[in-house]
N, C-alpha and C positions, 0 to 999 in steps of 0.2 A: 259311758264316761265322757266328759269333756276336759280336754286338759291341754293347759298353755303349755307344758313340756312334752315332749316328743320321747324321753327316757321314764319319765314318769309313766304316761299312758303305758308305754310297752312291760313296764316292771307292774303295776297294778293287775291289767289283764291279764301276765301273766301269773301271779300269783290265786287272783280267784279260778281261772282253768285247774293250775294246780289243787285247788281246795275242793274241785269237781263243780262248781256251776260255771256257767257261759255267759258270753259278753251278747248284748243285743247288738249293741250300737258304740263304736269308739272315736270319736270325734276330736282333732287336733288342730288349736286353734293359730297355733305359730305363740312363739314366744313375746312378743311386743303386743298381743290382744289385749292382756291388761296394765299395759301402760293407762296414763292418763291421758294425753292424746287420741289415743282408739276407744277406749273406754270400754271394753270388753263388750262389743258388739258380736263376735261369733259367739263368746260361752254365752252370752242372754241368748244367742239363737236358736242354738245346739240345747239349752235349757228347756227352751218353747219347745221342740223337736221333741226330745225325749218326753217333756212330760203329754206331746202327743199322741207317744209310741205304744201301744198293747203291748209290744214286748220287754218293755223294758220296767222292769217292779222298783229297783234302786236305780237313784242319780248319783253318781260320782264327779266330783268337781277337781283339779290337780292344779296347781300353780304353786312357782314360787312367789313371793311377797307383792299381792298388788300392789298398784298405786291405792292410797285410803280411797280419793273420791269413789274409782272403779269398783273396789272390793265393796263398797257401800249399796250399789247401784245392780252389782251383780246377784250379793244376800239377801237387796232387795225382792228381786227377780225368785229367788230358791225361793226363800221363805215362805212364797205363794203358792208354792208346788202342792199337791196332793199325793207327790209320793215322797218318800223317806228321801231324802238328800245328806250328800257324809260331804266335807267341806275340809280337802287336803291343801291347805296355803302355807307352804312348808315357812318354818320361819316368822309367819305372819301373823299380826297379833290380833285376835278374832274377839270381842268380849262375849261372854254370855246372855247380854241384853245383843248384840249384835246379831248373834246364831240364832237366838226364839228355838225353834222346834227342831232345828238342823242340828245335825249330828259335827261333833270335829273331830278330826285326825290328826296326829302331830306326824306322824312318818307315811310312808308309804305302802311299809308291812301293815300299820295300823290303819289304812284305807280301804284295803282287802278285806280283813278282818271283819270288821264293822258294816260292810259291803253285802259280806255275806251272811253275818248274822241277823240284819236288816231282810234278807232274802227269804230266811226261815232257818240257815243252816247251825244247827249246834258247834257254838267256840270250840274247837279242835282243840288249843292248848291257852291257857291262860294270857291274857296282855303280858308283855314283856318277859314271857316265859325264853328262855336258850336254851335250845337242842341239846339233849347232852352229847347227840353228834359235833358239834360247833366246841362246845367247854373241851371235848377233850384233845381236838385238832389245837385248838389254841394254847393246850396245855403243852401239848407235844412238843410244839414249835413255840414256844416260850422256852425251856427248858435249852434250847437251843442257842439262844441270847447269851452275850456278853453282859456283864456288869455294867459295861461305858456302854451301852447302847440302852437308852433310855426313850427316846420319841416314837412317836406313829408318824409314819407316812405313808400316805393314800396315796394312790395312783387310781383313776377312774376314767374310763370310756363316757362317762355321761354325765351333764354339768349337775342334774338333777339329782344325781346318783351322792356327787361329792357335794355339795349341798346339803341335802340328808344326811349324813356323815357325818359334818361338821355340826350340825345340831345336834347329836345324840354324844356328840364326844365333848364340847363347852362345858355343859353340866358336871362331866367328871376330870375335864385334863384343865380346866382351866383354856387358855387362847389357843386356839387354831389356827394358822398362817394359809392364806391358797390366793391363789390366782381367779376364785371365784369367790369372796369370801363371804360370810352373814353381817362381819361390819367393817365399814372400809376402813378402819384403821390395821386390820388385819391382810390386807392386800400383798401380796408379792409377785413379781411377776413368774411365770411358769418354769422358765427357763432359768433362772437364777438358783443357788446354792440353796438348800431347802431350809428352812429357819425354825427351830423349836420342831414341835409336833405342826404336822404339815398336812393339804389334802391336796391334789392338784388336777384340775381337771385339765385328760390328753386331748380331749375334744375344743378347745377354747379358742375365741380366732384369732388369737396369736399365732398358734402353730398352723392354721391352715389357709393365712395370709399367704399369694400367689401360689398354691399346692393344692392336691387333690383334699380336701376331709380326712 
């Protein structure tokens, strides 16, 4: 894997461990690699690399929302590849003339997935299949709820994490409020009263301005 988030790569690897196959290679490029500026000089490297590597059969890409030129220059770079490439740019709008033969991912779960089935291993459980362990935890503690208590609020240790989150909740809640958000009109700062259905990333450098992380 190569990935410009630091939450991403650790939620990916470990999801395929859990699924039973192993990581060759987990390469993290820092989060500003795909700015336009840098222009995603380590993921083309870390690209080279793996598709140097014997041991590596899939390439896994991770980032949130390139810069366009970068992401251009990067699927350039895959595109070439000789092995299966899955292309997670959470948020990022990827076209299908864009992708050619590369695989895409809209989550993280679904990077795994796809990762592994690329590998040989048979789909464990359908795309966007819920545990019916998950449906009934949710059921439980819903039933718990107030009437007057209507919003979600996320709390997250990883900007990548809440991020994620906010994509998969747009589609069905309508606006999502954070401190990280997918579009800036959606911005709040962390520390302020929470507004609507909310996600808030505890990792953000607001809170760890003059403090430990």
């Amino acid at each position: 894997l190569v990935s410009a988030s630091g939450t991403g790569l650790q939620e990916v690897t470990t999801l395929i461990h859990k699924a039973g196959l192993g990581i060759s290679q987990a390469i993290g490029t820092g989060g500003g690699d795909l700015s336009e500026q840098v222009g995603g000089i380590t993921m083309i490297q870390g690209l080279e690399l793996l598709e140097a590597d014997k041991q590596t059969k899939v390439i896994v890409l991770i980032s949130k929302p390139p810069a366009p030129g970068t992401m251009e220059k990067v699927l350039d770079v895959a595109r070439r590849s000789k092995k299966p490439v899955v292309v997670n740019f959470l948020g990022g709008s990827v076209s299908p003339l864009m992708l050619g033969k590369l695989r895409s991912a809209n989550t993280l779960d679904d990077a795994a997935r796809v990762a592994c089935e690329l590998a040989g291993m048979k789909p464990m459980v359908a795309a966007g299949t819920i545990p019916r362990e998950t449906i009934s935890i949710a059921l439980a503690e819903h039933k718990k709820l107030a009437k007057s208590q209507q919003f979600i609020r996320g709390l997250f240790s990883g900007g990548t994490l809440c991020y994620e989150s906010e994509i998969i909740l747009q589609p069905l809640l309508g606006e999502v409020f954070s401190n990280a958000p997918i579009k800036p009109e959606n911005k709040v700062p962390g520390d302020a009263p929470s507004k609507k259905h909310a996600c808030i990333d505890m990792g953000a450098e607001e809170f760890v301005e003059g403090r430990a992380h």
